[in-house]
C-alpha positions, 0 to 999 in steps of 0.5 A, spaced: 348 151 077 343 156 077 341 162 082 336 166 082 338 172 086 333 177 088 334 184 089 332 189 094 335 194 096 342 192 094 341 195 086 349 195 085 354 190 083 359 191 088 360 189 095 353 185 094 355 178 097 348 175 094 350 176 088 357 175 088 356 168 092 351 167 085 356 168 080 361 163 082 355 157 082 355 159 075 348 161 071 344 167 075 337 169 074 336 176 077 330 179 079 326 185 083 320 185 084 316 191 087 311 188 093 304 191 091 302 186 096 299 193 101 302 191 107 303 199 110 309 204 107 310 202 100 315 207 097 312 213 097 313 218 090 319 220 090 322 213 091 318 211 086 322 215 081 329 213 084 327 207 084 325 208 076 332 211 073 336 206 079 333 199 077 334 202 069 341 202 071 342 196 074 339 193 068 345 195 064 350 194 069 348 187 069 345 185 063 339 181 064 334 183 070 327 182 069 322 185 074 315 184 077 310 187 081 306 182 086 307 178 093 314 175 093 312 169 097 307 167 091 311 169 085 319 167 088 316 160 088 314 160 081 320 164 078 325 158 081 321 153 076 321 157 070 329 158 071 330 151 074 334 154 079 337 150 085 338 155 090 335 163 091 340 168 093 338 175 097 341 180 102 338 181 108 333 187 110 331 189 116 323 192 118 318 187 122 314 186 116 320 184 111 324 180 117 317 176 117 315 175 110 322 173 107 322 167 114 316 164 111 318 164 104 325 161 106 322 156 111 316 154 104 322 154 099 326 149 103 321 145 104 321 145 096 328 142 095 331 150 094 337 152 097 336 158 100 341 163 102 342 170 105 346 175 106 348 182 110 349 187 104 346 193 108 349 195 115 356 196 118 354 191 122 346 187 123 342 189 129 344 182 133 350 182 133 351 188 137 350 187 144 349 190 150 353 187 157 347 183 158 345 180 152 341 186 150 339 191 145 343 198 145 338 204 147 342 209 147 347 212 141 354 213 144 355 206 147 352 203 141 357 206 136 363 205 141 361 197 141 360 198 133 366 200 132 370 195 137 368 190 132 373 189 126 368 190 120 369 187 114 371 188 108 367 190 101 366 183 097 369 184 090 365 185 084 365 178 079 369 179 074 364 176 070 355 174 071 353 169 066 346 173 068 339 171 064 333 174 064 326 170 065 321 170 059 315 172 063 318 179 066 314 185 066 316 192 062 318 197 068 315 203 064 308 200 064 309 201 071 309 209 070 313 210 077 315 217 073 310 223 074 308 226 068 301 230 069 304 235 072 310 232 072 313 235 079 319 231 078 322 235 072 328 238 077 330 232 080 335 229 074 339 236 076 340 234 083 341 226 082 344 221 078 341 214 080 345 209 080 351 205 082 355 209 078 352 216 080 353 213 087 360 212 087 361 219 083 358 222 088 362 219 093 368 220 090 366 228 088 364 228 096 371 226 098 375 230 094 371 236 094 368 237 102 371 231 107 376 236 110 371 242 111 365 236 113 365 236 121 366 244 121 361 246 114 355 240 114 351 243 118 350 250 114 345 248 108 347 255 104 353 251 104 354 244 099 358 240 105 354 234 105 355 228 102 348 228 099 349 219 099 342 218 103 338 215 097 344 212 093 345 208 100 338 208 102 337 204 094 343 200 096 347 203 090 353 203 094 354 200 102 356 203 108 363 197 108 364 200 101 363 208 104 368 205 111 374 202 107 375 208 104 374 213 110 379 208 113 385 212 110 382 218 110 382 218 118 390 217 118 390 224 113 391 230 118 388 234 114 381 230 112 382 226 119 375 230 123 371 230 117 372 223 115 371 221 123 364 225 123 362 223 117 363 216 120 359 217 125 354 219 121 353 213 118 353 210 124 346 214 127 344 209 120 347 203 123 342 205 129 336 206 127 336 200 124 339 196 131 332 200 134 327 198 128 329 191 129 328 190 135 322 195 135 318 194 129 312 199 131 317 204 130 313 208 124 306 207 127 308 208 135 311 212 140 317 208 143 316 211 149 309 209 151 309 216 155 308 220 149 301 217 147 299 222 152 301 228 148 295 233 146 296 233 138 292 239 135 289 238 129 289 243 123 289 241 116 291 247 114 298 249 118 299 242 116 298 245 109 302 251 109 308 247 113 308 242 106 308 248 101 313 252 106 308 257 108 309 258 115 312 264 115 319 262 118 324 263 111 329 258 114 322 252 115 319 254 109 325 254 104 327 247 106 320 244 105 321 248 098 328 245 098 323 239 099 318 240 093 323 241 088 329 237 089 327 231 093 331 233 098 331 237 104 339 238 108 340 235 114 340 240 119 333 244 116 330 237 117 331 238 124 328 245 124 322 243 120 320 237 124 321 240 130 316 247 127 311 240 125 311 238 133 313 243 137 311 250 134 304 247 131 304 242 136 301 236 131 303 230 131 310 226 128 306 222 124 304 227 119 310 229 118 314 223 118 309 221 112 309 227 108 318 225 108 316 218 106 313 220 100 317 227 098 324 225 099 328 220 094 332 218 101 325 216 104 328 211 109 323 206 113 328 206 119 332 213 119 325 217 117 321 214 124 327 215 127 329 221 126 322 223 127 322 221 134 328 224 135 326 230 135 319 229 138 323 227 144 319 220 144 324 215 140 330 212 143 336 218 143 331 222 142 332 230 144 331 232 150 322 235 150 324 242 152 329 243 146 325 247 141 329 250 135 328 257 134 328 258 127 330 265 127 336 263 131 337 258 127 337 261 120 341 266 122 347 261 126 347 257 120 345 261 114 348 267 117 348 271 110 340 268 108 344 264 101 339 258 102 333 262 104 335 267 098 335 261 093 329 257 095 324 262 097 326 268 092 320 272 095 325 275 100 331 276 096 331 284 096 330 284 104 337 286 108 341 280 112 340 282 119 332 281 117 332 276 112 330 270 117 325 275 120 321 279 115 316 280 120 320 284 123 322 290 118 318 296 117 314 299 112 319 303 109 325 296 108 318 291 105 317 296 100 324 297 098 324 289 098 317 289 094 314 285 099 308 285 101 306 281 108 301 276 107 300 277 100 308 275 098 309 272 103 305 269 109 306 272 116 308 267 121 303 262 123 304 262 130 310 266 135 315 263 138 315 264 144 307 262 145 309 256 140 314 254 145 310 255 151 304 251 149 309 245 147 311 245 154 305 245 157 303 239 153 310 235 155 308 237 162 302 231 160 307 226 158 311 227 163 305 227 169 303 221 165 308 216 166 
């Protein structure tokens, strides 16, 4: 019997039910094809390149894969005639828009006579099988984990020992589809920061296991410090599954010296499990505020520190070295994305949107549920969200999480020479330390775009609307 098997965000043999319940029918027909149809948050840049070197790998994991661009629902129906398959395979994604399109395609495929199955090769756990006492959806983190980790999670699917897999004649060439920039080619630094793929994935799992679990808890919020795991776009493109990462975090708890790291990290991938629980059963979350209140909130319009804040030139270091970190790798740490979101909404005072559609096209880990999620929580309108009146400081930030100015040093070299203790402040020094330091303010490096404490007040005062309003 033959199989086709669509892949989607499942670009890995491993742990990959549709594949694996594919392979033991007999002939499989693999297959990806890149939706063109122009729906709304079709993968920005940075994806794209992933999604090049990542399907060029899977490829050869499996052999055979023919790609395509075009609307699933009129291309799906005609390949399973070219490949005279019975049946078509899938593992399940989660957005409104992808729930919808692959419900009508399962519904017209058979009416047809096809078999059609599909899979959860995605989450620890799929948004409805988490419920709350009454039958509903989870609002809140901590309830939510505590009812997800209450379940028996299963365990990874085991790899095929073989794939009889062919391709289909009339497969596209994937370098005519020019995911990779070359004019100018601002993706040139990538390759030194990532390795795509199922085997760049689990490398990567294995170097953060042994290398940083046992300091993660207490070390991941120091980005001048390689603590993290750096998994996000591997699972983001589905090159390793969170039961794979869950498996083997499950011994690394019953260790002492890597039982808190492998817990947090845990957790971690539980607010992943979350925010796709809430984009679920709130597919607006990209486009709308989840909170209806925050649709009163006076959003500024300026082009211009919209710009200075894309190019890391807000004259805050911290800021502008993660939007820098940014640009140039495709990848900005954890705790600087909080700081640099919360500058965008809360100093600037514009809208979460503009920010949340500047990640979505410059990060290789741009994730539809975890970007509008994370974006809402720091403007305090999502579910969980941070609470309005917490405003980072950037300063106070850079000099808690950065304390000797390594991350600012790297990626804003400008500063280099400038003493620790100013480092994240160098409005502050005085003539005699920016000379010493080569720096000229306003020419080598920006003055600050606004004060904090007059940012602060004014975004307080705008949040006084949104709570009067509701």
């Amino acid at each position: 019997m033959t199989t086709l098997v669509w892949f989607r965000q499942d670009l890995r043999l491993r742990d990959n039910p549709a594949l694996a319940a594919a392979a033991s029918r007999g002939r499989v027909v693999p297959i990806f094809i890149l939706d063109d149809t122009h729906t709304g948050w079709e993968p920005g840049a940075a994806s794209l390149w992933w999604l090049h070197h990542s399907l060029t790998a899977l490829r050869q994991d499996l052999g055979a894969l023919s790609v395509y661009r075009g609307d699933p629902q009129k291309l799906i129906p005609r390949f399973v005639k070219d490949a005279k398959a019975s049946a078509v395979f899938w593992n399940r994604c989660y957005d409104g828009r992808a729930v919808k399109r692959d419900t009508a395609l399962k519904e017209a495929l058979k009416h047809d006579g096809v078999e059609v199955q599909s899979f959860n090769g995605a989450l620890l756990n799929e948004p409805w099988d988490i419920k709350t006492g009454t039958g509903g959806n989870y609002k809140v983190f901590t309830p939510y984990w505590r009812a997800a980790q209450a379940r028996e999670f299963a365990a990874p699917v085991v790899k095929p020992k073989t794939i009889d897999a062919h391709r289909l004649a009339s497969g596209e060439a994937l370098d005519d589809w020019h995911l990779l920039p070359k004019k100018p080619n601002w993706a040139k630094g990538f390759t030194d920061y990532w390795t795509p793929g199922e085997q760049g994935a689990l490398d990567r799992f294995d170097d953060f296991l042994r290398e940083d679990l046992a300091t993660y808890s207490e070390m991941r919020d120091r980005p001048d410090r390689p603590a993290t795991s750096r998994l996000s776009p591997h699972l983001h493109f589905g090159e390793i599954s969170p039961r794979q990462i869950y498996a083997r975090l499950r011994h690394e708890i019953d260790s002492k010296t890597t039982r808190s790291g492998a817990a947090k990290f845990l957790s971690e991938v539980g607010w992943r499990e979350f925010a796709h629980h809430v984009l679920y059963y709130f597919p607006r979350l990209p486009d709308d505020n989840w909170r209806e209140r925050f649709d009163a909130y006076p959003w500024r319009n300026s082009k211009s520190d919209l710009k200075a804040w894309q190019r890391g030139k807000t004259g805050y270091p911290l800021v502008d070295a993660g939007m820098r970190e940014l640009w140039a790798t495709g990848f900005m740490h954890n705790r600087v994305r909080m700081i640099a979101a919360s500058f965008l909404i809360k100093h600037l005072r514009l809208d979460w949107r503009l920010g949340e559609a500047w990640f979505w096209d410059t990060l290789v880990d741009a994730d539809l549920a975890n970007n509008a999620f994370g974006w809402q929580w720091v403007a305090g309108s999502g579910a969980d969200a941070s609470p309005y009146f917490r405003i980072f400081n950037p300063v106070a930030q850079g000099e808690k999480f950065d304390p000797n100015g390594d991350y600012v040093r790297r990626w804003c070299p400008e500063l280099s020479k400038l003493p620790d203790k100013l480092i994240h402040s160098p409005w502050k020094a005085d003539a005699e330390t920016l000379k010493e330091a080569g720096i000229v303010l306003g020419e080598d490096y920006p003055r600050p775009l606004v004060d904090h404490d007059d940012a602060r007040k004014a975004a307080l005062d705008g949040y006084k609307k949104v709570r009067n309003s509701g």
